[in-house]
C-alpha positions in Angstrom: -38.5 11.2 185.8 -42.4 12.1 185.7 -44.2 11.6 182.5 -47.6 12.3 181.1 -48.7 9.4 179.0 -51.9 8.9 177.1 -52.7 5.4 176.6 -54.8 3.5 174.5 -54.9 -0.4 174.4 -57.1 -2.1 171.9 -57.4 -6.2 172.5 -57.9 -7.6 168.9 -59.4 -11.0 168.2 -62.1 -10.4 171.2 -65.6 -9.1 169.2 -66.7 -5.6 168.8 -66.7 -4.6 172.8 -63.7 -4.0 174.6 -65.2 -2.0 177.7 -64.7 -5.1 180.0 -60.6 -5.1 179.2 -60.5 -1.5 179.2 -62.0 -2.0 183.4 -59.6 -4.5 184.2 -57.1 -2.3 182.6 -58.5 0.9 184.7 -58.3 -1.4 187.5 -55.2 -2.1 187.4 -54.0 2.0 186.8 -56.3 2.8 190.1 -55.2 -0.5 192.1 -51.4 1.5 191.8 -52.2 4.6 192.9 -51.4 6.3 189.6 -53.5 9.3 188.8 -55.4 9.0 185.6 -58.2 10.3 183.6 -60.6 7.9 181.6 -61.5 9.6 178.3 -63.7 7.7 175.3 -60.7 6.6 173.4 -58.0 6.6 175.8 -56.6 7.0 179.3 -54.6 10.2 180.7 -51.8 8.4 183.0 -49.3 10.7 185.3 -46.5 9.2 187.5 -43.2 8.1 187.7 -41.6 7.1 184.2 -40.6 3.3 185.7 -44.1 2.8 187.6 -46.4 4.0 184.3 -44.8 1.9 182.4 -44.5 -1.1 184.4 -48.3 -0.7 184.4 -48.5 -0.6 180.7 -47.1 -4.0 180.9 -49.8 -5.4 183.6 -52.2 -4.5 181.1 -51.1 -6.4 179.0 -51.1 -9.0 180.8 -54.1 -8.8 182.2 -55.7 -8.8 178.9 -54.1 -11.5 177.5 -54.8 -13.6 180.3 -58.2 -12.2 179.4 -58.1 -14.2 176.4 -57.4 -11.5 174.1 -54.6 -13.4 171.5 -53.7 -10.1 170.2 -53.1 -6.5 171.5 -52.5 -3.3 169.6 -51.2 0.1 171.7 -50.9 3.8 171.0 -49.5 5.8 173.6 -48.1 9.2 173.5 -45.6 10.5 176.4 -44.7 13.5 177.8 -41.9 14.6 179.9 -40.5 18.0 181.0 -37.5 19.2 183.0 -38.2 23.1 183.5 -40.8 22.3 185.8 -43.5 19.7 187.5 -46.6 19.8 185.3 -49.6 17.5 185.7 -52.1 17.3 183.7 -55.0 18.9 185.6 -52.1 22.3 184.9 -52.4 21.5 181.2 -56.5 21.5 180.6 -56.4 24.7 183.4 -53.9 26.2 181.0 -55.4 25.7 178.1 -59.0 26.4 179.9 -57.7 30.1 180.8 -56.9 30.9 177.2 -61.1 30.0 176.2 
């Protein structure tokens, strides 16, 4: 199953800047060939339900082994059946109706 997710991992316990665990986590995203959008408080991610979230987890991991002793994570996911959508089709739909 495909799924839309919008992710947004916040390492606690690690000062006011997180930009260097949000790379490594953008790292990882790219290093598996799942498309993705970088936004300021968040990450678009599209792909197969298994492999998104199985990269969910690497960031996690990554971050911890980062040094991060805490990790809080919002993510929102989408999935549809009627159709394939991706999420350049979403902003173009929206975008047609401005």
């Amino acid at each position: 199953m495909k799924v839309i997710i919008d992710l947004c991992v916040v390492p606690l316990g690690v000062g006011l800047s997180v930009s260097k665990y949000v790379a490594a986590c953008h790292e990882i995203i790219n290093a598996a060939g799942l498309k993705s959008e970088l936004h300021a408080y968040g990450t678009n991610i599209e792909g197969d339900w298994d492999h998104v979230f199985r990269v969910v987890k690497e960031c996690h991991e990554k971050i911890h082994e980062m040094g991060a002793p805490r990790i809080t994570t919002t993510i929102k996911a989408g999935t549809r059946t009627d159709r394939d959508q991706t999420m350049a089709d979403k902003v173009t739909s929206v975008r047609e109706k401005l």
